[in-house]
DSSP file (Angstrom, degrees, kcal/mol; ACC not computed):
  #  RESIDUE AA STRUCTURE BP1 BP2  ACC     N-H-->O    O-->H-N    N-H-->O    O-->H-N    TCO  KAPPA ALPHA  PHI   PSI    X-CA   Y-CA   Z-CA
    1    1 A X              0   0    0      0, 0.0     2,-0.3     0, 0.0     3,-0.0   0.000 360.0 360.0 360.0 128.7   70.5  262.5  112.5
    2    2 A X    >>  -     0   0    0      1,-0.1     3,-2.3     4,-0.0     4,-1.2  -0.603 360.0-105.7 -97.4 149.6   67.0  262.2  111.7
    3    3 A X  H 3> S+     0   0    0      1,-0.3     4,-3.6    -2,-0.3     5,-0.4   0.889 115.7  52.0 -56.5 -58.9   65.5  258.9  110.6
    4    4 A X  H 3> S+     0   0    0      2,-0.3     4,-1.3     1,-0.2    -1,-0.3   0.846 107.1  51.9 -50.3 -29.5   65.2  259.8  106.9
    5    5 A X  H X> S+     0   0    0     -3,-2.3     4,-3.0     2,-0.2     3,-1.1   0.997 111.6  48.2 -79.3 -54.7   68.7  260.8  106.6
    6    6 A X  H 3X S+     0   0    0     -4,-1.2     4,-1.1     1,-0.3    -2,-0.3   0.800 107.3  54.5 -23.0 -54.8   69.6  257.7  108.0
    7    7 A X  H 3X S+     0   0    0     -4,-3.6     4,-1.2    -5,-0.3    -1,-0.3   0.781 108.7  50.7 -43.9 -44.6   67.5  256.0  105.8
    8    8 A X  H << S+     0   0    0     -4,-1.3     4,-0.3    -3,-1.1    -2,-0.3   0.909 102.2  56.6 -27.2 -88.3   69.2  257.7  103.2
    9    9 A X  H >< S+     0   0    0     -4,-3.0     3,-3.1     2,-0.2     5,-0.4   0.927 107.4  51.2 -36.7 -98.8   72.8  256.9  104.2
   10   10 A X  H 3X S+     0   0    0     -4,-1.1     4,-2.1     1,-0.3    -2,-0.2   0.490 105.1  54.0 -42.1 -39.8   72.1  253.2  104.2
   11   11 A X  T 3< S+     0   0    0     -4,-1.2    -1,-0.3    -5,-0.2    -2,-0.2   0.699 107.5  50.0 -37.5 -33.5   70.5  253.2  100.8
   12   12 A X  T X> S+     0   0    0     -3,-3.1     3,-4.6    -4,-0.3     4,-1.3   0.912 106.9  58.1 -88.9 -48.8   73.6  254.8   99.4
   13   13 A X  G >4 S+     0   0    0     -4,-0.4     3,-0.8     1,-0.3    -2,-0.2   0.944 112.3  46.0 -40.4 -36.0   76.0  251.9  101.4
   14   14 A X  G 3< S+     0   0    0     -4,-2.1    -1,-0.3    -5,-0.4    -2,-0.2   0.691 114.0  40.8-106.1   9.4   74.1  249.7   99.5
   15   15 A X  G <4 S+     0   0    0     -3,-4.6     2,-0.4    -5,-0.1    -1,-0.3   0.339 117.3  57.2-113.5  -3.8   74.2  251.4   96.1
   16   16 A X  S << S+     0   0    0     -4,-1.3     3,-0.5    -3,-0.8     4,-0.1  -0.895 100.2   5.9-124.6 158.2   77.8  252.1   96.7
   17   17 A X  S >  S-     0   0    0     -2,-0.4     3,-0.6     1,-0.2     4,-0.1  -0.694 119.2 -26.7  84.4-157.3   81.3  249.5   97.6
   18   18 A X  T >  S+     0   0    0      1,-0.2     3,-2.1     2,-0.1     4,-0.4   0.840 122.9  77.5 -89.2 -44.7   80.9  245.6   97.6
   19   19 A X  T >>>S+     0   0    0     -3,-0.5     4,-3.9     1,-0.2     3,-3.0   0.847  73.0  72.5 -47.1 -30.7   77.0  245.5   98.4
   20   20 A X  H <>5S+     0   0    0     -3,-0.6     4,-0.7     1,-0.3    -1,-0.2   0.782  92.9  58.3 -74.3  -5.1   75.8  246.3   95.4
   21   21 A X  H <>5S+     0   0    0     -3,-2.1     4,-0.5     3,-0.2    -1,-0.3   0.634 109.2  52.4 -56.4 -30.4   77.0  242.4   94.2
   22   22 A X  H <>5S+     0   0    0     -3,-3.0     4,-1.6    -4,-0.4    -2,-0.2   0.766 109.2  39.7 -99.3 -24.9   74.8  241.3   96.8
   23   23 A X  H >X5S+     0   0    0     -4,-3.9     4,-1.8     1,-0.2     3,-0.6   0.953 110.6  58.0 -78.6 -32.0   71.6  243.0   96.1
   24   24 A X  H 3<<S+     0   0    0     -5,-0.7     4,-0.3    -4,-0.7     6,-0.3   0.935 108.4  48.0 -72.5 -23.3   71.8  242.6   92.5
   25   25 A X  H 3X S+     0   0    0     -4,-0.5     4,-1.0     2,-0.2    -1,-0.2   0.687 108.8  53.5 -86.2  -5.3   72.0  238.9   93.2
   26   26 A X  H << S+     0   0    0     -4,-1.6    -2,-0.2    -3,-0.6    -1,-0.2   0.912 114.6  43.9 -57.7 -58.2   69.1  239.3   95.5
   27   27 A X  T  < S+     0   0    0     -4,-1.8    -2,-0.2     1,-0.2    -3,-0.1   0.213 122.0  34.7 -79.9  -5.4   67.4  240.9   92.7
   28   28 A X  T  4 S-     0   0    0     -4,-0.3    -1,-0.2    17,-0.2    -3,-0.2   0.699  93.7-118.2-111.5 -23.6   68.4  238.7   90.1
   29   29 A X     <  +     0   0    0     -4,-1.0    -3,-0.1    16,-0.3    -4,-0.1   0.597  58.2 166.5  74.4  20.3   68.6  235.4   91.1
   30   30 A X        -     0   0    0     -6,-0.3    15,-1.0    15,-0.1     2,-0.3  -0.357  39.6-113.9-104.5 165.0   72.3  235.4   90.3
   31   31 A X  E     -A   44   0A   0     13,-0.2    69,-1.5    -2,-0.1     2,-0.3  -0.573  38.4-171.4 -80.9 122.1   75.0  233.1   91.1
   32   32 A X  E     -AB  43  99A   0     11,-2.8    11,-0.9    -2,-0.3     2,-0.3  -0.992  16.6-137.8-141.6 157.5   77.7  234.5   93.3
   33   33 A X  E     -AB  42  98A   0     65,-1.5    65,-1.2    -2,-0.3     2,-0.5  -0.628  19.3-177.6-102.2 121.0   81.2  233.6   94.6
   34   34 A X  E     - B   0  97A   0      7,-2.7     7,-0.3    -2,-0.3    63,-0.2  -0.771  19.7-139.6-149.1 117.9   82.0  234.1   97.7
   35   35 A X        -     0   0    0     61,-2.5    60,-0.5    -2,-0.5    61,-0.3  -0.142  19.2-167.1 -38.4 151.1   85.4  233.4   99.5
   36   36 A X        -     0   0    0      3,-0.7    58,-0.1    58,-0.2     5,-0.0  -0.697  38.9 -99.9-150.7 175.3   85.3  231.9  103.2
   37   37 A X  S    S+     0   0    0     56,-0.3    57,-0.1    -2,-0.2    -2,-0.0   0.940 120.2  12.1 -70.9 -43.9   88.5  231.8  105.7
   38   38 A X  S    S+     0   0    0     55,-0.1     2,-0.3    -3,-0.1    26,-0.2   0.085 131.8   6.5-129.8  28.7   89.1  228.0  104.9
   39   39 A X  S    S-     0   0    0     24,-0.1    -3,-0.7     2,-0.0     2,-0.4  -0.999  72.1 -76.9-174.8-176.6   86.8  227.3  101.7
   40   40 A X  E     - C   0  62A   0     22,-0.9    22,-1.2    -2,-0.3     2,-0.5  -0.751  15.9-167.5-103.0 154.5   84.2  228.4   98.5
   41   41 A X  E     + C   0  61A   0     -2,-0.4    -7,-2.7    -7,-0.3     2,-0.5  -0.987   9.6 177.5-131.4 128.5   80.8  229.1   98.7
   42   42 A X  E     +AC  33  60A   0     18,-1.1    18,-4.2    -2,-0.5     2,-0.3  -0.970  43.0 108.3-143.0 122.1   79.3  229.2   94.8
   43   43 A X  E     -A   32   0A   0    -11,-0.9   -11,-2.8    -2,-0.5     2,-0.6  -0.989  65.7 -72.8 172.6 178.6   75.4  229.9   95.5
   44   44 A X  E     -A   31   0A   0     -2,-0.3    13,-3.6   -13,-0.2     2,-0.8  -0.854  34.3-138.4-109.9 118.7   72.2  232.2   95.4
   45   45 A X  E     +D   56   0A   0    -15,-1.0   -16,-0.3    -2,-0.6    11,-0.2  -0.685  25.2 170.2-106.7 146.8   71.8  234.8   97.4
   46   46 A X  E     -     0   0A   0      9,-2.5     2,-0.4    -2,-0.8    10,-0.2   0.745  69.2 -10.6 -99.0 -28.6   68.2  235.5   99.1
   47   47 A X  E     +D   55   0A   0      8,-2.0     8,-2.1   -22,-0.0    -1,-0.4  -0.891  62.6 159.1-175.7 146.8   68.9  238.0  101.5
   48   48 A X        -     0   0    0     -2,-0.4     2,-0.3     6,-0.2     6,-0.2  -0.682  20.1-131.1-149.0-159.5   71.7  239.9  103.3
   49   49 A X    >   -     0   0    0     -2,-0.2     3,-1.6     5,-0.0     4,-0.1  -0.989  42.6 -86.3-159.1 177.1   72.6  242.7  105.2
   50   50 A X  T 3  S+     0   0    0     -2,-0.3   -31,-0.1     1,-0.2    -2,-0.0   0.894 123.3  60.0 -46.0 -27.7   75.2  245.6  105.6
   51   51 A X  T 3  S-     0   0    0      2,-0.1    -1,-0.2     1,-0.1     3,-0.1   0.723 112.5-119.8 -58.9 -24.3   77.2  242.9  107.9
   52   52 A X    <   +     0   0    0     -3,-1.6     2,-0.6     1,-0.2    -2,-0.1   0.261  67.7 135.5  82.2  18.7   77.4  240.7  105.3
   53   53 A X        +     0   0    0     -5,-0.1     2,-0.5    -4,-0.1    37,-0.2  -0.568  31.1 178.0 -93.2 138.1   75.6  237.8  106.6
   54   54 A X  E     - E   0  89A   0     35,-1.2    35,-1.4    -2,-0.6     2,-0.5  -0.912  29.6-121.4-133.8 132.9   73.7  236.7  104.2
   55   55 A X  E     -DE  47  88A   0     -8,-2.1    -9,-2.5    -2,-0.5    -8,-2.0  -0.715  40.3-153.8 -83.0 136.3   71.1  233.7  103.7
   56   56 A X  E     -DE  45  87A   0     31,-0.9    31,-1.5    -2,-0.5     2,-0.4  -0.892  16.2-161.2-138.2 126.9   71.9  231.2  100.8
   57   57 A X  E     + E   0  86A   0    -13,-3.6    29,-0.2    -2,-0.4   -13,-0.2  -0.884  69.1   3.6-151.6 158.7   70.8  228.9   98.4
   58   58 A X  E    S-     0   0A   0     27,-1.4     2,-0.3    26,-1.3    -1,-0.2   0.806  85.5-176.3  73.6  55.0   71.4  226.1   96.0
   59   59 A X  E     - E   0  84A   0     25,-2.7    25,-1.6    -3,-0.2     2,-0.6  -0.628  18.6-158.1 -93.8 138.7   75.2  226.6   97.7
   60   60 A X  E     -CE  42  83A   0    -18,-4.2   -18,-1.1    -2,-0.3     2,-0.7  -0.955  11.0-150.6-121.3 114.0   78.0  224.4   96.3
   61   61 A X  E     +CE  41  82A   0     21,-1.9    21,-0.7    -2,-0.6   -20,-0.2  -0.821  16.7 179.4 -80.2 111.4   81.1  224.1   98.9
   62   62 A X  E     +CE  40  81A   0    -22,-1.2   -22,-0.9    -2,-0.7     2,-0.3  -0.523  10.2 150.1 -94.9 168.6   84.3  223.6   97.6
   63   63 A X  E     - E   0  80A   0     17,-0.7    17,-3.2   -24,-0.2     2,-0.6  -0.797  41.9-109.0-164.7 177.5   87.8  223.2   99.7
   64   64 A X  E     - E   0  79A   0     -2,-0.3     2,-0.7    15,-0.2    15,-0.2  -0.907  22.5-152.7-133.6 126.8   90.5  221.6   99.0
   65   65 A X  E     - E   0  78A   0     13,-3.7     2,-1.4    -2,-0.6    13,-0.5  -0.698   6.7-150.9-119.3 111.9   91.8  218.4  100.6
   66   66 A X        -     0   0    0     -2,-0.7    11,-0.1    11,-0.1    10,-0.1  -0.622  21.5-151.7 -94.9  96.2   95.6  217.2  101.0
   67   67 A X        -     0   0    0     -2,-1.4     8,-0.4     9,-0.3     2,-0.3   0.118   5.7-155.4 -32.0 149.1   95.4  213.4  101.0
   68   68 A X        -     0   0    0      6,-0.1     2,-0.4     4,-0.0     6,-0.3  -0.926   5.9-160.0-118.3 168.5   98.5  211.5  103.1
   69   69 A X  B  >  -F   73   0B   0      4,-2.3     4,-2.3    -2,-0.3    -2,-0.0  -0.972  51.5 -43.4-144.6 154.7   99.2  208.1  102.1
   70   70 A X  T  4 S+     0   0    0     -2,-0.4     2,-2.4     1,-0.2     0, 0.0  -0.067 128.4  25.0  43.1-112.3  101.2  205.7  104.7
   71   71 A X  T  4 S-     0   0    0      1,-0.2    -1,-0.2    -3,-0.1     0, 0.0  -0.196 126.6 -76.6 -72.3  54.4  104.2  207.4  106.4
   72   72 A X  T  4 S+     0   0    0     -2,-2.4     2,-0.4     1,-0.2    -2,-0.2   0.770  78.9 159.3  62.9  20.5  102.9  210.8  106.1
   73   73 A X  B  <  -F   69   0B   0     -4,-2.3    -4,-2.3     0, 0.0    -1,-0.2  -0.823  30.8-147.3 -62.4 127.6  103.8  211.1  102.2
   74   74 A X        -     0   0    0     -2,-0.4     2,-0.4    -6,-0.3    -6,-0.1  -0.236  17.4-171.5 -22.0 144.8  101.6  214.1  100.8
   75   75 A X        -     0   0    0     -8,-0.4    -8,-0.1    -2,-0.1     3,-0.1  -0.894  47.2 -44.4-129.6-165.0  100.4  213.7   97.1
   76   76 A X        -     0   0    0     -2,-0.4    -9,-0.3   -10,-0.1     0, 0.0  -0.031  69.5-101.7 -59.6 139.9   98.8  216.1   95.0
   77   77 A X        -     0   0    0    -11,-0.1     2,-0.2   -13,-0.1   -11,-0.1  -0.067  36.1-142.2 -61.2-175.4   95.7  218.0   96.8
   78   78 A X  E     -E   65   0A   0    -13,-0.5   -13,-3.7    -3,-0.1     2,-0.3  -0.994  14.3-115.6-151.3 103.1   92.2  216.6   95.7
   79   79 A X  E     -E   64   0A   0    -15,-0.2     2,-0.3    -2,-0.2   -15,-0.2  -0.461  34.1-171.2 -23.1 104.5   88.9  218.9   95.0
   80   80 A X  E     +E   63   0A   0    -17,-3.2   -17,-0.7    -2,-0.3     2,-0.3  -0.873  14.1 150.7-112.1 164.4   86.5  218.1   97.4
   81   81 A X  E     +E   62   0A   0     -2,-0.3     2,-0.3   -19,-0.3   -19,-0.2  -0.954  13.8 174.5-157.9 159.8   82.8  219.5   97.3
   82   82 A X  E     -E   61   0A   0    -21,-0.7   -21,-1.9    -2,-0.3     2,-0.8  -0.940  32.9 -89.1-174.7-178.3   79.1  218.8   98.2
   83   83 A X  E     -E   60   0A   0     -2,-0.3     2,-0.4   -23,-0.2   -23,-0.2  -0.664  22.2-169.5 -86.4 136.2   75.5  220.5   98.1
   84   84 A X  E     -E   59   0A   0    -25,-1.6   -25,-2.7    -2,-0.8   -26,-1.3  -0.981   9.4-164.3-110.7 126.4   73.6  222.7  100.7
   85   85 A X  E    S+     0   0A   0     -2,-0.4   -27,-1.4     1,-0.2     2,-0.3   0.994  80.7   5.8 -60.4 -58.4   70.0  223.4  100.1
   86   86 A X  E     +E   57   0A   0    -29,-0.2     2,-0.3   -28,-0.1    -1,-0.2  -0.945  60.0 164.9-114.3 137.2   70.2  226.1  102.5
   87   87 A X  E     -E   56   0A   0    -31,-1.5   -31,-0.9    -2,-0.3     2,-0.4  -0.956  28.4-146.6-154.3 169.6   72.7  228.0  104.7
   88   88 A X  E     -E   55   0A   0     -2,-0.3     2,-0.3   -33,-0.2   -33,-0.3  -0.927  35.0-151.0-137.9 126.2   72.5  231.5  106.7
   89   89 A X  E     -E   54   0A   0    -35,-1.4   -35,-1.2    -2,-0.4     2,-0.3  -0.899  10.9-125.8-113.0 128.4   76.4  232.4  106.1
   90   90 A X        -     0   0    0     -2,-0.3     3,-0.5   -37,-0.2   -36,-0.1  -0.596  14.8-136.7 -84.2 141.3   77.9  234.7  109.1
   91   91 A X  S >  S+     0   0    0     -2,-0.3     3,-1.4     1,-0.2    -1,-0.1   0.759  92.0  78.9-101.1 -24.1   79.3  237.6  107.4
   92   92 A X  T 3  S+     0   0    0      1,-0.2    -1,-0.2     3,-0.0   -40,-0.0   0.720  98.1  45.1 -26.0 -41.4   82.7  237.6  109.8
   93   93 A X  T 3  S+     0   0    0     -3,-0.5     2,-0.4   -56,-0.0   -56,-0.3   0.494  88.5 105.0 -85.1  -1.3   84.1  234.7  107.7
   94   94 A X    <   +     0   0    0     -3,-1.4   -58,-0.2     1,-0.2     3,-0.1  -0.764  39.6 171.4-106.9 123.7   83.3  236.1  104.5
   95   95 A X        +     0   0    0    -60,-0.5     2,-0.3    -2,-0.4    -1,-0.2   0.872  63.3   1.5 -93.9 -62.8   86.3  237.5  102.8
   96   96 A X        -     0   0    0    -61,-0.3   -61,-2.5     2,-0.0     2,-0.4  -0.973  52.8-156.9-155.7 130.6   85.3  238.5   99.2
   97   97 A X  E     +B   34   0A   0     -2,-0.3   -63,-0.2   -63,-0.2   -76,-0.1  -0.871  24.2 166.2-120.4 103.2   82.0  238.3   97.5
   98   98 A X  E     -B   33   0A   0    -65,-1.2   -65,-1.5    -2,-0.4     2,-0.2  -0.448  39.7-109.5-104.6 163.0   82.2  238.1   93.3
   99   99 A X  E     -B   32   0A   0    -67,-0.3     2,-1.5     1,-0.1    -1,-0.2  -0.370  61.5 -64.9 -83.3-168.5   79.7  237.3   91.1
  100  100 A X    >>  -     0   0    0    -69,-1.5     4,-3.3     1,-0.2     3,-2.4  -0.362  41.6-149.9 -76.8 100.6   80.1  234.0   89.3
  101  101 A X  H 3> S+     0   0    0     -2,-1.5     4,-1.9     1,-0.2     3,-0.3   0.966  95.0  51.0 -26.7 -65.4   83.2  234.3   87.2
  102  102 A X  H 3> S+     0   0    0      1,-0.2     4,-0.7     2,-0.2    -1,-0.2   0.679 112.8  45.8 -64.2  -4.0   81.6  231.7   84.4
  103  103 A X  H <> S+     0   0    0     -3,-2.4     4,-1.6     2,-0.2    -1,-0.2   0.694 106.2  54.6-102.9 -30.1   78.3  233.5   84.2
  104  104 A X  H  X S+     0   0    0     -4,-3.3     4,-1.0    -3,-0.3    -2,-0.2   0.836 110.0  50.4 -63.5 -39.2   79.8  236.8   83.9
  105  105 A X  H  X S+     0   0    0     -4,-1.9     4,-2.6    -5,-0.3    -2,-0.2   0.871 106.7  57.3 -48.5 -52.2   81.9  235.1   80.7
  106  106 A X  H >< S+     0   0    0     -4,-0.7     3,-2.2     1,-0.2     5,-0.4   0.961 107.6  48.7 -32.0 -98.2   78.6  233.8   79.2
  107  107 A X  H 3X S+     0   0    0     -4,-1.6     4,-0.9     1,-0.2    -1,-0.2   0.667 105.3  48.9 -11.1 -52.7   77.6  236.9   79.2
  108  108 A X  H 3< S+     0   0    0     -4,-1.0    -1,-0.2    -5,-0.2    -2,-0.2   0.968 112.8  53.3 -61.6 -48.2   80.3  238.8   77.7
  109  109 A X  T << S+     0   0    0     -4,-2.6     3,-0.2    -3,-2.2    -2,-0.2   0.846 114.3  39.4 -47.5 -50.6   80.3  236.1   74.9
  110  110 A X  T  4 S+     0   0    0     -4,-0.3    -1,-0.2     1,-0.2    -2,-0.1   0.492 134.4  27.9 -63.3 -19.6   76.0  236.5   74.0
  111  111 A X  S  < S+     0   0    0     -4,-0.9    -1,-0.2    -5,-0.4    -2,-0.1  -0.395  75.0 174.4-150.2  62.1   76.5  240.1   74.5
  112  112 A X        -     0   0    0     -3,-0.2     2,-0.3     1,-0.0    -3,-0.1  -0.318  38.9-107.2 -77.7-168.7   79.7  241.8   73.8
  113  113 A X        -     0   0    0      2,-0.0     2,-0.4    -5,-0.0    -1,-0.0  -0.790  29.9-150.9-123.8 127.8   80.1  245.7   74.0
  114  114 A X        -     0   0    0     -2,-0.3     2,-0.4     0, 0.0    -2,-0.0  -0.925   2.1-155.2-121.2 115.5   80.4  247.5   70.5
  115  115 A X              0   0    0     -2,-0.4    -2,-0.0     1,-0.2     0, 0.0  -0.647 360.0 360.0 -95.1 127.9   82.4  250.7   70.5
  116  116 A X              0   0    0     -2,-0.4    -1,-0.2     0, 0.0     0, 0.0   0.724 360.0 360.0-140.2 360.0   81.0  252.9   67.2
């Protein structure tokens, strides 16, 4: 395979399947969701690669955290969160990468689709 066909092929990976969520949010600046083994990643992505590991920023981490209280009673999980400025995310842990549900809504709302 000669280097342009190669060249080729990968351009099409990245115009075809899941990638093309991450380059357009490369290229946009757009907010995107992205599943983890044991938590949420809600952030910008700057740059990534076929692996999916991708560097990120203005990241909010969510998980979700089951309190005990005394003898090992349970009560109701508890939203936890905090900020990362920066992160380089290993694309092995990465499960599913959406854009941001609530920005995609926006959107629909400012701009709906008119069939005429």
């Amino acid at each position: 395979m000669t280097l342009e066909e190669l060249q080729k092929r990968e351009e099409e990976e990245f115009n075809m399947g899941p990638l093309p969520v991450l380059t357009q949010s490369v290229k946009n600046n757009t907010q995107v969701l992205i599943s983890c083994r044991n938590k949420k990643l809600l952030g910008r992505v700057k740059a990534s690669d076929r692996h999916r590991n991708m560097v990120l920023e203005k990241v909010k981490d969510v998980w979700t955290k089951v309190p005990t209280n005394g003898r090992s009673k349970k009560s109701k999980p508890v939203n936890e969160d905090h900020y990362i400025s920066k992160m380089v995310l290993c694309g092995d842990s990465v499960i599913v990468v959406l854009r941001n549900p609530l920005m995609h809504r926006q959107q629909e709302r400012t701009c709906p689709l008119r069939w005429e």
